[in-house]
N, C-alpha and C positions, 0 to 999 in steps of 0.2 A: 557536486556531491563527491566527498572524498575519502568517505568511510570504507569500511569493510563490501558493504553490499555495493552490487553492479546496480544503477541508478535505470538501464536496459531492461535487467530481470523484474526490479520495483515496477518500474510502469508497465510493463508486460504485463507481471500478474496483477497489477489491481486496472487492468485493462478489462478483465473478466468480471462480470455482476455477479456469480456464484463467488465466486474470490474474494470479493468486497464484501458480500453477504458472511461470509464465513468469518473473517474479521470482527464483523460487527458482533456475531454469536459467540467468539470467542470471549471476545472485550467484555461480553454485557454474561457472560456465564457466573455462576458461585466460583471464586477465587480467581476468576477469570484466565480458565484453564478449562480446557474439555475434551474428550475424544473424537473420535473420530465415529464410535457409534451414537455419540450420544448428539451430534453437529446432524447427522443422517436422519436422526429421528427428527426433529427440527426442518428438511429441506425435502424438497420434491424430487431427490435424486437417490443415489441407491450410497453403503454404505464407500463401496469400492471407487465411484466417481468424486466423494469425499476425499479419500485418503488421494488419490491424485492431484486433486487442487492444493490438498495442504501439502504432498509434495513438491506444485509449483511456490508456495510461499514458503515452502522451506528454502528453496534453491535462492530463491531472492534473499532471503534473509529476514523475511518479514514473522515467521512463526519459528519458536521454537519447540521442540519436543525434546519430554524427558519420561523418561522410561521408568515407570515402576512395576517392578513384576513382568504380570504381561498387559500392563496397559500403559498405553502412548499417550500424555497428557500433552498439549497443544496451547502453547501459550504466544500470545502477539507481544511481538516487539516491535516498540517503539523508535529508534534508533532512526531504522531506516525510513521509516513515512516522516519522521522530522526533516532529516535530510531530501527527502524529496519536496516536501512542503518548503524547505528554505530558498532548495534550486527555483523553484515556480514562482517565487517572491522573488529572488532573485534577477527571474527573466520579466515578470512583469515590470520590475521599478529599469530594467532596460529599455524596455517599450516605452514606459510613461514618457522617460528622457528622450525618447525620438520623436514620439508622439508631441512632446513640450517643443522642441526644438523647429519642428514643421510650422505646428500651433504660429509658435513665432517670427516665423518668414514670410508666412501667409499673412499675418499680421501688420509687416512691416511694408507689405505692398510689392508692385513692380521697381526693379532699381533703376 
């Protein structure tokens, strides 16, 4: 991963089911934008335990916020789950290659 975002903080926060949950409310919202009271009303947690989580997807770089007036609209970026979704493809067609490669010794018998 060699963007902007720490590929650490990425998997960190979408380590968390309320953080992946939150994502998904964001994503599937009108304009696909939301606050922080309006994610709360939505989840079995309080409003305050919200804005901390979208703190940690801020830090990652997965949500961004933009300020109007006095309300903090929340919006998911995409950028960085590409990037980590390419790393994991990445690491798995490494596997495949090791996993092929064994495949084929085993294959080949005792020398």
């Amino acid at each position: 991963m060699s963007g902007a975002a720490d590929p650490d903080q990425v998997f960190a926060a979408l380590a968390d089911p309320t953080r992946r949950q939150l994502l998904e409310l964001i994503a599937g919202s009108p304009g696909g934008t939301a606050t922080a009271t309006e994610l709360a009303a939505r989840l079995p947690v309080t409003r305050q335990a919200v804005a901390k989580h979208l703190a940690v997807l801020t830090a990652a770089g997965l949500v961004a916020p933009t300020r109007t007036g006095r309300e903090v609209r929340h919006a998911v970026r995409a950028a960085p789950l590409a990037e980590a979704a390419a790393w994991l493809a990445d690491r798995a067609a490494q596997w495949d290659r090791r996993l092929a490669a064994i495949r084929d010794l085993a294959e080949q018998g005792p020398r």
